[in-house]
Every structure is written in structure tokens, then in C-alpha cells.
C-alpha positions, 0 to 999 in steps of 0.5 A: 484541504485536509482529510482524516480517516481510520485505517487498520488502528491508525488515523491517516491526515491527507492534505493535498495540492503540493507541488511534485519536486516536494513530493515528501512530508516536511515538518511543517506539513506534519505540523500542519496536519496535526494542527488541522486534526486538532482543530476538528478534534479538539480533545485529540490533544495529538502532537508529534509524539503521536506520529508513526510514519508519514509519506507523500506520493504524486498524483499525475494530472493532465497538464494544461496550457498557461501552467496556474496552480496544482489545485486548479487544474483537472482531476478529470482523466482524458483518452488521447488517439495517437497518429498511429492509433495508439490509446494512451490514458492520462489523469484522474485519481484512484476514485475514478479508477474502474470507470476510467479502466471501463471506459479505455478497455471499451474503447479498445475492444471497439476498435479492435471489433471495427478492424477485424470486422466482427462484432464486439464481445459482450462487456465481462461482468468484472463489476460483480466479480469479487476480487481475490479474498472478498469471495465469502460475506462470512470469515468467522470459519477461517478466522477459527481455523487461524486460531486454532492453528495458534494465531493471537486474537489480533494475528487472526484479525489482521489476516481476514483483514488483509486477505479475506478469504486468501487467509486460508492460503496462509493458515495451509503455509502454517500448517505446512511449516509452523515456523511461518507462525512467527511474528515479524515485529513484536509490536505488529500482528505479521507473521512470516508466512505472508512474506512467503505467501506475497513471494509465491502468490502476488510476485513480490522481489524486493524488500520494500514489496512486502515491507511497505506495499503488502504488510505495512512494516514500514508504515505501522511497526514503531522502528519502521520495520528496522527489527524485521527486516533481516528476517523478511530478507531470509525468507525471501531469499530462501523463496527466490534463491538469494545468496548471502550477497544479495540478502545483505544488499537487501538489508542495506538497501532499506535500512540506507534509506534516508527516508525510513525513520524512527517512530516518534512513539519509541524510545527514540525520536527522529532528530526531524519529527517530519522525516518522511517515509518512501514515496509510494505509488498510488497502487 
């Protein structure tokens, strides 16, 4: 099965049901996918110069008996009981992900209320709390304050996108320091003050935390975060205390990845269009 859908300026096609030791993004699969697209968006006309980045990660599913095909087994997630009463919860997808999160905390809860012989709490009402940056319906007030700090058009939107109502911790490193104001990538919307606002704020401690997990360099900049990457590795190292050693092991350890490549839409094309980028988790 393939899926297309729009994300931040780009178009992401998804297939699905590969086997885990393939956990990577081959020509052909590129091919495939390109192929696919074309064939529901006939005047698309997308080749593989179109391609920016590609990547691949594994989905663990509940394993069953007799082995068979990874699109036939169950996407359905399972809450085992161990000997010693220990929970473990196993399968599912990202979809499913807060009824499966619901279910395994009420479980616990339960269980812990029968051992201590009290009642059980009320359920939290984290259904209706809004997540860190989705506080406010409105952003055109901090989307303001980031322009009137000296943020492009395209700088301030990516902001609110990216962080909602968080954007206005960024907009205070700026004005704290206003060389923050920097981007990271003269073809990317990033600005140096969200390396140090992921370092503070949501404990990033590598390069690839900030370069593929957080701002997308890795994904979305045409050289893969090549030209960036020694700037994100200063301003983590002055954040965490890095000497020149581990800045430099920092720098090497991305730019050595086999797996981060060229775009094709820059004036160099990967040898193999269909090299892929880092496996990255589901988060």
C-alpha cells in the first residue's frame, strides 16, 4: 500500500510491509514510490530529481506462530501479565498510541488500588489538556512578536508551526541574544536559537537529536544539514560544555553517516538516488 500526504512544503509517499533486515530505502523502493505517485497524479511528472530525502524505520508488531507474511499479522497491540505481575505492552502503531497508553496506565492504576486496598484515582483528564505549544487557537500575536524581532515571513511560520505557543520561548532567546536570529541553512526556515531552545528545553544531547528529531535538517535542507552542522555542534557544545574533541566527534559522527545524502534537487546528485537517510524511530 502506498500513501501520499503534504507535510511542511513537502510531499511524503509511504509504503509499507517490508521485512525488518530491509529497514532502509532502496532504488527500487524509491522508484516504486515515484511510480505509484505518478500514476495517481498523472501531471505530477516527479522523477527522482524531485527527491529530497528518503528514510525507513520498523514497526514492531506481536509476533505470531507459524511466521506468514509482515502484512498479515496484527496491528493490534496486546497487554501481557508476567509471572511476577509485571505489565509489558507490545504491538500496535502510532494511530492507536493514546488508547493503547490509556488502556496500560488504567490497567496499573487498577492494580496498584487492589494492592494497597484503596480506591482508584480519578482518570486525569489528559484527553483535554493541550500539549506543550497547542495552548492558545490564535498565534497571529506571537507570530507578530517574531516579525517584529526581525524573522522572515517564512522564519515566523515555520516557528508557530513547529512550536505553537512554545514560539514565544524562542522569540525571548532572540531577544536575549540576537545572534540566535541566524539561520541555520540558507535554504531551510531554522534559526540557531531552536538548537539552544531544544538543548534547554526538551534535553537534546546529540546532533542528530536537533538535526533530524527536532528541526528537520536532515530531512529537509537540499545538502542534508551538511552546511549546518558545525554551527548546531558550537551551539550545543557551548549549551552542554563540549570541548573542541567532542565538537569535532559531533561533526564526524554525522557527516561519516553512510546513510545521510546529497538532495538530488542540488547541483550534486547521490551516485544511488535511492540512498537512504537514518532510520528514525517512530516518536
Amino acid at each position: 500500500m502506498v500513501s501520499v500526504s503534504g507535510a511542511r512544503g513537502f510531499t511524503i509517499a509511504k509504503g509499507t510491509s517490508r521485512p525488518p533486515e530491509a529497514a532502509a530505502a532502496s532504488q527500487a523502493d524509491v522508484l516504486y514510490l515515484l511510480r505509484s505517485a505518478n500514476a495517481c497524479f498523472p501531471h505530477a511528472h516527479l522523477t527522482e530529481d524531485d527527491v529530497v530525502a528518503t528514510w525507513a524505520g520498523v514497526r514492531a508488531l506481536v509476533a505470531e506462530h507459524g511466521g506468514g507474511p509482515a502484512s498479515s499479522v496484527t496491528r493490534e497491540h496486546i497487554i501481557d501479565r508476567g509471572p511476577a505481575g509485571m505489565f509489558t505492552i507490545a504491538g500496535g502503531k502510532l494511530t492507536t498510541y493514546r488508547a493503547m497508553a490509556t488502556e496500560m496506565v488504567d490497567l496499573v492504576e487498577a492494580e496498584l488500588a487492589r494492592r494497597e486496598r484503596r480506591p482508584r484515582a480519578p482518570a486525569p483528564p489528559t484527553d483535554s489538556v493541550p500539549l506543550p505549544g497547542g495552548e492558545a487557537g490564535d498565534l497571529s500575536p506571537l507570530r507578530q512578536a517574531a516579525l517584529d524581532l526581525g524573522l522572515t515571513d517564512e522564519t515566523a511560520d515555520h516557528l508557530l508551526r513547529h512550536y505553537g505557543t512554545e514560539t514565544a520561548a524562542i522569540c525571548n532567546l532572540v531577544s536575549s541574544d540576537r545572534s540566535l536570529l541566524a539561520p541555520l541553512d540558507a535554504a531551510h526556515p531554522a534559526i540557531e536559537a531552536e538548537v539552544v531552545h531544544h538543548v534547554r528545553r526538551e534535553l537534546a544531547v546529540r546532533v542528530e537529536d536537533v538535526m533530524l528529531r527536532r528541526i528537520h535538517l536532515g530531512y529537509e535542507a537540499p545538502d542534508c544539514g551538511a552546511a549546518a552542522v558545525e554551527r548546531v555542534a558550537a551551539l550545543m557544545g557551548r549549551e552542554l560544555g563540549w570541548d573542541a574533541g567532542r565538537r569535532e566527534e559531533e561533526v564526524a559522527r554525522w557527516r561519516n553517516r553512510g546513510d545521510v545524502r546529497t538532495s538530488g534537487r542540488s547541483s550534486s546528485r547521490p551516485a544511488t538516488a535511492g540512498a537512504p537517510l537514518p532510520p528514525v524511530p517512530p516518536a
